[in-house]
C-alpha positions in Angstrom: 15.8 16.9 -21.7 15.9 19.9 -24.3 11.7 19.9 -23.2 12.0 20.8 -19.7 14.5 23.1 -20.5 12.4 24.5 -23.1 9.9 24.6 -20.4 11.8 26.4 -17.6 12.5 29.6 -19.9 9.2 29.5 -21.4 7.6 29.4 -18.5 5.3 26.9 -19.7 4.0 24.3 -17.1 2.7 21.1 -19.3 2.0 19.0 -15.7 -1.6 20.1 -13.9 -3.1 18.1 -10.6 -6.0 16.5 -11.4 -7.7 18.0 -8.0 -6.6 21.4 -8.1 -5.6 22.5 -11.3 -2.1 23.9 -9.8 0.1 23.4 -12.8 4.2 22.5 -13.0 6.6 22.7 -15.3 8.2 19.3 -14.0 6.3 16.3 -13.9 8.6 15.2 -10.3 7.2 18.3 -9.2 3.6 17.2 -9.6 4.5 14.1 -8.0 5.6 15.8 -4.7 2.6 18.3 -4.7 0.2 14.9 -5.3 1.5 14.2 -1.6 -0.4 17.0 -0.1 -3.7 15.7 -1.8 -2.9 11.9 -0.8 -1.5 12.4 2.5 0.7 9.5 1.6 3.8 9.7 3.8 6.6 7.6 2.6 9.4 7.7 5.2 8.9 6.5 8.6 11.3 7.0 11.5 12.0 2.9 12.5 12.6 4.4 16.4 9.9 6.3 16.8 7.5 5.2 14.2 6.9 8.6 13.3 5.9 9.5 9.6 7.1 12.0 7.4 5.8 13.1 3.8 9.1 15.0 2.7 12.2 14.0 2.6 13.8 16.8 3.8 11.3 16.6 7.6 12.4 13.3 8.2 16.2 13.8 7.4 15.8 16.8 10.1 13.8 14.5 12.5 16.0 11.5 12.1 19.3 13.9 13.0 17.2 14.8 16.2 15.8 11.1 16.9 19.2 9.4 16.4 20.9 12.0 19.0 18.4 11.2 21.5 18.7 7.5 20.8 21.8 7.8 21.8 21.5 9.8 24.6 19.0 7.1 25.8 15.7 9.8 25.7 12.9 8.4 23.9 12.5 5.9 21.2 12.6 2.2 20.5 15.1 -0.4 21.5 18.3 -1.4 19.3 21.7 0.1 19.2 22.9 3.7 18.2 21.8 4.4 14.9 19.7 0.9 14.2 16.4 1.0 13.3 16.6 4.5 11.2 15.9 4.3 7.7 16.8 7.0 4.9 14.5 4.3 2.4 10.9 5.0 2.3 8.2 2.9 3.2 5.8 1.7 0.4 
């Protein structure tokens, strides 16, 4: 822990990509960035089938999906609120 804190007032960023050479000074945040090299997308909207690489799109999306759902516009079969998953997909 005293590291990264270490590192955020230092400035220092220990963590490059391997593809582009950005560097972090979290090794989490290297993680997310890998995502835009990968184009892994984790969570996946169960109604829709729709895929997301951050978490924070899909949240937004699955507020939106879920309402229409509801509302009977769009999307798959199952109850209100069935079939979303906050989880990501492996």
């Amino acid at each position: 822990m005293r590291d990264r804190h270490v590192n955020m007032h230092l400035n220092l960023r220990p963590f490059d990509c391997p593809v582009c050479g950005k560097k972090f000074k979290m090794k989490h945040h290297l993680t997310e960035h890998m995502k835009t090299h990968t184009g892994v997308k984790p969570y996946e909207c169960e109604v829709c089938a729709k895929k997301f690489m951050w978490r924070d799109s899909f949240m937004r999306h699955r507020g939106h999906c879920e309402r229409r759902h509801r509302a009977g516009v769009g999307g798959g079969g199952g109850g209100a609120g069935q079939g979303i998953s906050e989880a990501p997909t492996v």
